[in-house]
Backbone bond lengths (Angstrom), bond angles and torsions (degrees), N, CA, C in turn:
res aa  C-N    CA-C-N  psi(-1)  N-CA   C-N-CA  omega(-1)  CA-C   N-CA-C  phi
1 X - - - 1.454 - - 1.533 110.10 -
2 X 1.271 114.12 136.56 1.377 108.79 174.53 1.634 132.27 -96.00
3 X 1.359 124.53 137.16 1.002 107.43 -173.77 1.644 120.05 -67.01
4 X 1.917 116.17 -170.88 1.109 124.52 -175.93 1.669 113.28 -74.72
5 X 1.724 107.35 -36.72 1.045 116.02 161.87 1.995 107.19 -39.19
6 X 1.413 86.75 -87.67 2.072 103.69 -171.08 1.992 93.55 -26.15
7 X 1.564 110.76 -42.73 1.809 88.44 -152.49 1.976 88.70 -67.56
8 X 1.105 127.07 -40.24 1.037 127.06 -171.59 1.244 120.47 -43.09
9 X 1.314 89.50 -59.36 1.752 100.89 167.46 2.180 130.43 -57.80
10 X 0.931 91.98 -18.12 1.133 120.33 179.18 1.978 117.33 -59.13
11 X 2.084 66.35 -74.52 1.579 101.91 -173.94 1.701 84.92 -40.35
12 X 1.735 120.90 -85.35 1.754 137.83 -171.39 1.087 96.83 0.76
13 X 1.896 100.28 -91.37 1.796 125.27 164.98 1.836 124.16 9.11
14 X 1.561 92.85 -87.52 1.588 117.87 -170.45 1.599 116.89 -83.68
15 X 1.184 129.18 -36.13 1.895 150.64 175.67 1.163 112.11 -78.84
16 X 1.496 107.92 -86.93 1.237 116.45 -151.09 1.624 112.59 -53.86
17 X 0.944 120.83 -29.95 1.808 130.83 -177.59 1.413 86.15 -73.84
18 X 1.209 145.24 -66.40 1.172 124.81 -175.15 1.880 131.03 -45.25
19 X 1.425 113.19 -48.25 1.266 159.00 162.07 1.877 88.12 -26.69
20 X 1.417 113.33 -84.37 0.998 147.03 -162.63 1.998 100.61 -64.52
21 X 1.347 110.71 -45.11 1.647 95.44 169.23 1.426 125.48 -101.84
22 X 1.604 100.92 -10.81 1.822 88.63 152.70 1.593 124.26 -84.38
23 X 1.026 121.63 -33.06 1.454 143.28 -167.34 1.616 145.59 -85.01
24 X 1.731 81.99 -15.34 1.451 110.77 -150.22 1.645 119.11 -154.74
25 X 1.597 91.05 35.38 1.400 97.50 -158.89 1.821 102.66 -87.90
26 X 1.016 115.54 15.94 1.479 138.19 -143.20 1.681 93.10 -108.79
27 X 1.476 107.64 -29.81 1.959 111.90 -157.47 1.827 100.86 79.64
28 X 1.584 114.93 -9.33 1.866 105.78 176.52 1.081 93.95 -74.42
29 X 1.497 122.33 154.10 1.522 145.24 142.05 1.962 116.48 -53.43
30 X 1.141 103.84 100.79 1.695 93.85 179.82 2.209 112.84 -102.94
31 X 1.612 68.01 84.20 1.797 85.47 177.06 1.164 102.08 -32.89
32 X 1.361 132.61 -94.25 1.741 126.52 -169.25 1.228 117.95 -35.98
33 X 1.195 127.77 -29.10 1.692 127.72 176.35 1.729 106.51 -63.93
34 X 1.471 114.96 -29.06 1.528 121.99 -142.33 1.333 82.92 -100.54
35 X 1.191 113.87 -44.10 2.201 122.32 -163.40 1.760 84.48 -80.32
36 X 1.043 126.77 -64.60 1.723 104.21 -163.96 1.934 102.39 -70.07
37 X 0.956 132.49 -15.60 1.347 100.66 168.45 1.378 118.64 -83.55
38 X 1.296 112.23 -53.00 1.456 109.64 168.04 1.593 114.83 -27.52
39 X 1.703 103.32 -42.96 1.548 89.95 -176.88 1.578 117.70 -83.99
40 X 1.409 108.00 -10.32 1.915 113.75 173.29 1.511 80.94 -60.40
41 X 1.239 115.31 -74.93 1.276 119.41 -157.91 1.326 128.12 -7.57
42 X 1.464 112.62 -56.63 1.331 138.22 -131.50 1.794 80.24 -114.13
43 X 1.193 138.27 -45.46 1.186 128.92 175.92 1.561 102.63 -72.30
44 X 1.166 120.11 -31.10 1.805 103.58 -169.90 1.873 94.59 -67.98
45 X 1.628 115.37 -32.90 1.622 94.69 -166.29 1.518 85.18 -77.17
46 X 1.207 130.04 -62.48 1.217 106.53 -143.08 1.830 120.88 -67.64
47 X 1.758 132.57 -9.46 0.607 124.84 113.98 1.875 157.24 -27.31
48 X 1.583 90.08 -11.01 1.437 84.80 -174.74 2.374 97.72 -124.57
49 X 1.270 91.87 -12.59 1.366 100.46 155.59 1.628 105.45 114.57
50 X 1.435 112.70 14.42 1.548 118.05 -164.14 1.706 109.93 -91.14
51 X 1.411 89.55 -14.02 1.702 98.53 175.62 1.782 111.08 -144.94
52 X 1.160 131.90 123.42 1.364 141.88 -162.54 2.000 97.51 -66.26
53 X 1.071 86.66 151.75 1.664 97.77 -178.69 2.024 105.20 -59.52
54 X 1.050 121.79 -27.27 1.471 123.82 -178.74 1.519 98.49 -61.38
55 X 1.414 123.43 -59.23 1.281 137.62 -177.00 1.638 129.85 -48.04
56 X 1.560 87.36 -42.02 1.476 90.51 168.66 1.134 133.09 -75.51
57 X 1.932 116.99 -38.15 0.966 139.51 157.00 1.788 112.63 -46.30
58 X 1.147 120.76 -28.85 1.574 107.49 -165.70 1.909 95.19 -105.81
59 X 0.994 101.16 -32.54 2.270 114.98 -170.20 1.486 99.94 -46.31
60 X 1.800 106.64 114.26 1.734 89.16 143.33 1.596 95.95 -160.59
61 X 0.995 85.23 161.58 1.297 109.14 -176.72 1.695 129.94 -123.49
62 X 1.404 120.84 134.39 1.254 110.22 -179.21 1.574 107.28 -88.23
63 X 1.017 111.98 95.47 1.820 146.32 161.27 0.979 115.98 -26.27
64 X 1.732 96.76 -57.94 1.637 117.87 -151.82 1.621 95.35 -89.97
65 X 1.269 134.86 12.53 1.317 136.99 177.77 1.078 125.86 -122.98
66 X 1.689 120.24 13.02 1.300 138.70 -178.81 1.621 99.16 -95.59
C-alpha cells in the first residue's frame, strides 16, 4: 500500500506534467483541471488496491499550489 506521502509524489511525477501542458499552456494555474485529476487519481489507486478505502476517503492535497 502506498503511503500519502508516495500518492503525492506520484500524482507531481505521472499528472501534473500532463495537467500543466494540456491545460496550462498559458503559465495560469487551471484549478479544476488539478482537483479532478488528483481526484481520478485517487479513485484509480484506491480502486485498483494501491491505497485502502480509509486513505482515499481522508487524502488531500493542495494541488493547486504546486
Amino acid at each position: 500500500m502506498l503511503t500519502e506521502t508516495e500518492v503525492l509524489e506520484q500524482w507531481i511525477e505521472y499528472c501534473l506534467p500532463v495537467i500543466k501542458e494540456q491545460h496550462e499552456q498559458d503559465g495560469i494555474v487551471d484549478r479544476p483541471a488539478r482537483r479532478e485529476s488528483w481526484c481520478n487519481f485517487i479513485d484509480h489507486l484506491e480502486k485498483n488496491g494501491h491505497i485502502t478505502e480509509d486513505l482515499a476517503f481522508n487524502i488531500d492535497a493542495n494541488v493547486c499550489d504546486l
